[in-house]
C-alpha positions in Angstrom: -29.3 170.4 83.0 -27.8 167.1 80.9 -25.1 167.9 78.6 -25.9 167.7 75.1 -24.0 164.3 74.6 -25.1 162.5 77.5 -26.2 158.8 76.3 -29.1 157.9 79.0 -28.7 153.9 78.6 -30.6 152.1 81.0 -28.6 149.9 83.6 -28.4 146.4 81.8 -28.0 148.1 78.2 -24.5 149.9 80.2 -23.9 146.4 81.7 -23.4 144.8 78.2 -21.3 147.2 77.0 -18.9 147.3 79.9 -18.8 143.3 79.8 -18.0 143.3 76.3 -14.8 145.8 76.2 -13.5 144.2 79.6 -13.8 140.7 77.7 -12.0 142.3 74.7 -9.2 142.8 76.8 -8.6 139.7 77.3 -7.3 139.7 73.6 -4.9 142.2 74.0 -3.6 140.6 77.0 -4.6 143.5 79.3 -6.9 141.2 81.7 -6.9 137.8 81.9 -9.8 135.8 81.0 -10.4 134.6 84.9 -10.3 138.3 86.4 -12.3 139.4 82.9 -15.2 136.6 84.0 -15.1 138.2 88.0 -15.7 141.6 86.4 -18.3 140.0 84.2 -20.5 138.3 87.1 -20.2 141.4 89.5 -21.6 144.0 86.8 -24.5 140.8 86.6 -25.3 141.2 90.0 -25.3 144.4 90.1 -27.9 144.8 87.3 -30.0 142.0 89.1 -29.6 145.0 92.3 -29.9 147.7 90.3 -32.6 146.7 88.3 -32.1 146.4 84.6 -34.3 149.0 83.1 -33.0 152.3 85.2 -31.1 154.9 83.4 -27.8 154.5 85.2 -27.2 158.4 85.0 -30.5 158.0 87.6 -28.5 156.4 90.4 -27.6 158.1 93.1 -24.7 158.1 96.0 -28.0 156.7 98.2 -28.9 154.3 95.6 -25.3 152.7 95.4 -25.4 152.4 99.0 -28.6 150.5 98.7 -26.8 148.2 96.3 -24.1 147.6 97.9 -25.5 146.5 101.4 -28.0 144.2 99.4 -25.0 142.4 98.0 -23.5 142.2 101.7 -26.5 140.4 103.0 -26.6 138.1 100.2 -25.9 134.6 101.3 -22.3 133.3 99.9 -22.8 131.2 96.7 -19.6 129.5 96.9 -19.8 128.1 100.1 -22.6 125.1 100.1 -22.0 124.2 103.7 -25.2 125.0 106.3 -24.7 128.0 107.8 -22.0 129.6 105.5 -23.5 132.9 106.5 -23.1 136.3 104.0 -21.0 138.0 101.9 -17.0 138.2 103.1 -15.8 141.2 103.7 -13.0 140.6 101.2 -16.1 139.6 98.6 -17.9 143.2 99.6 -14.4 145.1 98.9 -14.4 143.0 95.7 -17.7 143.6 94.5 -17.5 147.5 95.2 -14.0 147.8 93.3 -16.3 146.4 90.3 -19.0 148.7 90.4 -16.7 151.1 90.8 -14.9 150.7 87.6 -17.8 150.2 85.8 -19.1 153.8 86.8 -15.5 155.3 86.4 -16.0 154.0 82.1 -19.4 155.2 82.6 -18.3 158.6 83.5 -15.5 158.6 80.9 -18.3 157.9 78.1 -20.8 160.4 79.1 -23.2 157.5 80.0 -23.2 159.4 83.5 -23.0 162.9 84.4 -21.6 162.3 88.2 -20.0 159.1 89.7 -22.4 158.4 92.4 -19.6 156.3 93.6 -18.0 159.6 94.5 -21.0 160.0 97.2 -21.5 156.2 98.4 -20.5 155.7 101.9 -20.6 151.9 102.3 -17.3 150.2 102.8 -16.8 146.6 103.8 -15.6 146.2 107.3 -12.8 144.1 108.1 -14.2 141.1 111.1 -11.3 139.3 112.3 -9.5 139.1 108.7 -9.7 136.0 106.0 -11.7 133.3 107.0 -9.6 130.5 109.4 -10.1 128.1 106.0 -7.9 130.9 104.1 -5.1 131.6 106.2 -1.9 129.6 106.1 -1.5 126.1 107.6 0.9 126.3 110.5 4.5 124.3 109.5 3.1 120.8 111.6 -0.4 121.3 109.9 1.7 121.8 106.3 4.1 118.8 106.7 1.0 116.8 107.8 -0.7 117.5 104.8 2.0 117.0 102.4 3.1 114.1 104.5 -0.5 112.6 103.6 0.4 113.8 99.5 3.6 112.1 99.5 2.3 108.8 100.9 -0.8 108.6 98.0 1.8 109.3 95.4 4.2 106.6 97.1 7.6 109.0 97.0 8.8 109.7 100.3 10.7 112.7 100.8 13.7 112.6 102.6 12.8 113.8 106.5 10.0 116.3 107.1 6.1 115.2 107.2 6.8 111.4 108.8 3.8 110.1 110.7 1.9 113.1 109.2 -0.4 110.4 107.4 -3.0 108.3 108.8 -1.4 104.9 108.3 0.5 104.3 105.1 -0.6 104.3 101.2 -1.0 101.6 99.3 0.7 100.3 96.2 1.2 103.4 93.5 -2.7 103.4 91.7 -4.0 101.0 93.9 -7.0 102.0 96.3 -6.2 103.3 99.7 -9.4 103.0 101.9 -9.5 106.6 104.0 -12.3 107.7 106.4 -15.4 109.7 105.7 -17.9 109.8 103.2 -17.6 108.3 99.3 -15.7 109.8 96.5 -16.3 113.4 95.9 -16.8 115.6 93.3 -13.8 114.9 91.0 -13.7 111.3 91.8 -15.1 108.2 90.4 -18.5 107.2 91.5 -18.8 104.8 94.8 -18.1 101.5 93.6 -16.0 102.2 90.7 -12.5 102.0 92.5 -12.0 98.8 91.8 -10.8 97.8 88.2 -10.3 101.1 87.2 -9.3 102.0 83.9 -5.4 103.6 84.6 -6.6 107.3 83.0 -9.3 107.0 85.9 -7.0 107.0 88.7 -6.3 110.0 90.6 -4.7 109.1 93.4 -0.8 110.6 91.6 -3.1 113.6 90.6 -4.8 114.5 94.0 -0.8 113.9 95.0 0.7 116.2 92.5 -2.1 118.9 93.4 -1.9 119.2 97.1 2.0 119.4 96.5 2.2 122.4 93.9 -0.5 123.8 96.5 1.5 123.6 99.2 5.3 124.8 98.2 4.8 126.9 95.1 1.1 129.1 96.0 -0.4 129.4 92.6 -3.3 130.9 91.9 -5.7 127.7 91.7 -7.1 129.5 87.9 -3.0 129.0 87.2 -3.3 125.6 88.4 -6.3 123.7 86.3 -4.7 126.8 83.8 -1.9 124.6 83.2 -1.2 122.2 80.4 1.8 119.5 80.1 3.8 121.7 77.7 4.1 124.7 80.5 6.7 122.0 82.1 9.7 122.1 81.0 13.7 121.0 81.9 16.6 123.4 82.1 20.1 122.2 82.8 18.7 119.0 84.8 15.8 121.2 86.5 12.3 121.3 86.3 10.5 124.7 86.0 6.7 125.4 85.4 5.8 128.2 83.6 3.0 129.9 85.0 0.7 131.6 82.8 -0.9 134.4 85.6 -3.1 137.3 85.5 -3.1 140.2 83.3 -1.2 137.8 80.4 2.4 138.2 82.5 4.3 134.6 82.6 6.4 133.3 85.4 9.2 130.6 85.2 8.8 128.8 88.9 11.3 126.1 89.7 9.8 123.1 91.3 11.4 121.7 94.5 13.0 118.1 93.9 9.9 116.2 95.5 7.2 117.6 93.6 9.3 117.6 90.4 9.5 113.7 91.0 5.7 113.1 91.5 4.9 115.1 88.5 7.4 112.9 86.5 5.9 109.7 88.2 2.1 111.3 87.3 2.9 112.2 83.5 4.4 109.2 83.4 1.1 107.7 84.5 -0.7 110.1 82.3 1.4 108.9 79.2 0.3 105.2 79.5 -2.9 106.2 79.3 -3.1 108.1 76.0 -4.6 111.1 76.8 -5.3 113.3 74.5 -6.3 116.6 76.3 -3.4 118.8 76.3 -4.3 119.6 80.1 -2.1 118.9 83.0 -4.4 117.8 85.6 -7.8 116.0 84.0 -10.6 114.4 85.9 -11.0 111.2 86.2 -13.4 111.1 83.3 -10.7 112.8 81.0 -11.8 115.8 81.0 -9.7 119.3 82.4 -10.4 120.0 86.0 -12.3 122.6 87.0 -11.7 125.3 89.5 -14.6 123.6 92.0 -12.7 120.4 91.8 -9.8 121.3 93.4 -10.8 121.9 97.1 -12.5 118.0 97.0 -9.0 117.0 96.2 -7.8 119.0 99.0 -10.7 117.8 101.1 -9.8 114.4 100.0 -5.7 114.1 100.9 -6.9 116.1 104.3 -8.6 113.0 105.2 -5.4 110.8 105.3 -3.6 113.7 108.0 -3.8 112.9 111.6 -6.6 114.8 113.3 -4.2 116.6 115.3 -2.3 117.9 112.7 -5.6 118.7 110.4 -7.6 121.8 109.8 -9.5 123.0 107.1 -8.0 125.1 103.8 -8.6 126.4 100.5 -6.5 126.7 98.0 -6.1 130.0 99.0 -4.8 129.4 102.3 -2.5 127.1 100.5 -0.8 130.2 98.5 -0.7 132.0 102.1 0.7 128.9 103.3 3.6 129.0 100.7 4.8 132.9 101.6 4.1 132.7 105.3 6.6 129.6 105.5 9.4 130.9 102.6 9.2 134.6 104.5 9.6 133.1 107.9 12.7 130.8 106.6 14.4 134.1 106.0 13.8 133.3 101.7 14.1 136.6 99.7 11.0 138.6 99.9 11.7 139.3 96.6 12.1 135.7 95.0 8.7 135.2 97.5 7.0 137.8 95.1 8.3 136.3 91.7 7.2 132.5 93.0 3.7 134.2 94.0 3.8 136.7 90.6 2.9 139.7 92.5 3.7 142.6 90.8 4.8 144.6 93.9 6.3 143.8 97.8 3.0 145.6 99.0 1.4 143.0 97.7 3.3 140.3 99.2 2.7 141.4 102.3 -1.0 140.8 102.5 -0.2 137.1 102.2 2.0 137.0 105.1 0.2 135.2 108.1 1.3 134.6 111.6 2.5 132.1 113.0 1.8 130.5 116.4 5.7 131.0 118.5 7.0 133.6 116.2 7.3 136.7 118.6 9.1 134.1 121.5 11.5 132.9 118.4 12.2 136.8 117.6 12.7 138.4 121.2 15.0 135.2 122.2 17.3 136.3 118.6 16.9 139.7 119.3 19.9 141.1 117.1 20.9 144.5 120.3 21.1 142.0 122.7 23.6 139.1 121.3 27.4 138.6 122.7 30.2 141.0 120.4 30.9 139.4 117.5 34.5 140.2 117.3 37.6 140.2 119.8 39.6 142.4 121.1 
């Protein structure tokens, strides 16, 4: 028998109500407006699944299950290319911690009597990890790719990265001609290079992108986030300050190079008068969007020797950033703060192997080296 106080909505009329205290909390500071929007389309596909006019108290442990493995074979939205096959396990794991919280509010406001999720038995399996695309870049791979970043912005680092570019880049907002097929997504239309306007070239942008990518790991929602203001000077450095998830702030110094392309890009920016308080804008203007930045990535990739090239998302760019500061010996705990992890555990997820590794620690091995002192 139902308790007395048990509110039978149906499934969507649940749905709406969840969605609109999760996107309340972005107010408070609580979630942030990307993980708040996440939330948001899971609890949408989950009505689609569930069907919108069921009583939610109705579902059972069976019916989650049902729901769940329907999401799994659901082809991956995200991923256009032919063949990009279903659901990650990473995406399942996601899209089960949000049904899940929406039926743990459920059960705290009588709109269920029993979590069903209590009695669901599907759990994403693991195959093999993150996709290759979303793993770090090994350190020739890296320095070919930011090799290829520091040639389009034309400021070459000192050592590191030479001969990781195919050929070298031309004159600072000039047109660099680079294999493959015509401008992407964020780029201006084919036949538009020439004559540019100077607020429609992106050739310091793509630079300055790939860069913070690649040796500070943000979040790419903290990336098109980020605004010229967050960039700041401190006793002759430059620091970026990060605005992440759950409202917390991070101040994140950059390295020297980067530092000097962003200087050389607002620089760029400045001429231009831009109005858009954004850092990063596309080449109409406009902020970039999340979708933008792996065409940029796609983009500078196209520049790297094919032997030192592979495939990576912005994603495997922040894995790229803690695999290589961890393996330098960098404090694990300055690794979390750059990151903005709010634990090690955390941390260690993002911690990839690398090819060579196990050889470099067995020849080191700390029992077996010569005594230190005499006597």
């Amino acid at each position: 028998m139902r308790p007395a106080d048990l509110n039978r909505l149906t499934v969507q009329e649940s749905a709406d109500r969840y969605v609109e205290l999760i996107r309340a909390k972005t107010l408070t500071g609580a979630l942030s407006p990307a993980t708040a929007e996440v939330y948001a389309r899971d609890v949408a596909t989950f009505v689609g699944l569930a069907g919108e006019g069921k009583v939610l108290d109705d579902l059972t442990g069976e019916d989650v299950d049902a729901i769940l493995l329907a999401f799994a074979r659901k082809p991956d939205g995200r991923r256009a290319e032919p063949g990009a096959g279903l659901q990650s396990a990473s995406s399942q794991s996601r899209f089960r911690r949000s049904v899940s919280a929406l039926f743990k509010h459920a059960t705290l406001t009588g709109w269920v009597q029993i979590n069903p999720m209590a009695l669901a038995t599907v759990t994403a399996k693991e195959r093999g990890g993150l996709r290759p695309e979303r793993r770090a870049l090994t350190r020739e791979q890296a320095q070919g790719l930011i090799g290829a970043a520091r040639d389009l912005s034309g400021h070459r680092g000192d050592g590191g990265g030479r001969g990781g570019a195919r050929g070298e880049a031309g004159a600072l907002g000039g047109t660099v001609a680079a294999p493959g097929p015509a401008p992407v997504a964020d780029g201006p239309p084919a036949g538009a290079e020439r004559g540019r306007r100077r607020d429609q070239r992106t050739e310091l942008r793509d630079a300055l992108i790939v860069l913070l990518l690649s040796t500070m790991g943000p979040r790419v929602s903290e990336l098109v986030r980020a605004n010229v203001e967050d960039f700041y000077t401190n006793d002759g450095v430059r620091y970026w300050r990060i605005f992440g998830k759950g409202g917390k702030t991070r101040d994140v110094p950059l390295p020297g190079d980067v530092a000097r392309v962003l200087e050389a890009y607002l620089l760029e920016r400045g001429r231009a008068e831009v109005q858009d308080k954004a850092l990063l804008l596309s080449w109409r203007g406009r902020r970039l969007a999340r979708g933008d930045v792996q065409a940029v990535i796609d983009r500078v990739q196209r520049r790297v020797d094919p032997d030192r090239r592979r495939s990576v998302t912005p994603h495997g760019l922040r894995h790229t950033t803690a695999t290589h500061l961890l393996a330098d010996a960098v404090d694990m705990d300055a690794v979390r703060r750059v990151l903005g992890h709010s634990d090690l555990a955390t941390l260690g997820r993002y911690r990839d192997e690398l090819p060579g590794e196990l050889e470099v620690a067995m020849r080191a091995h700390p029992l077996l080296r010569g005594p230190s002192g005499g006597g």
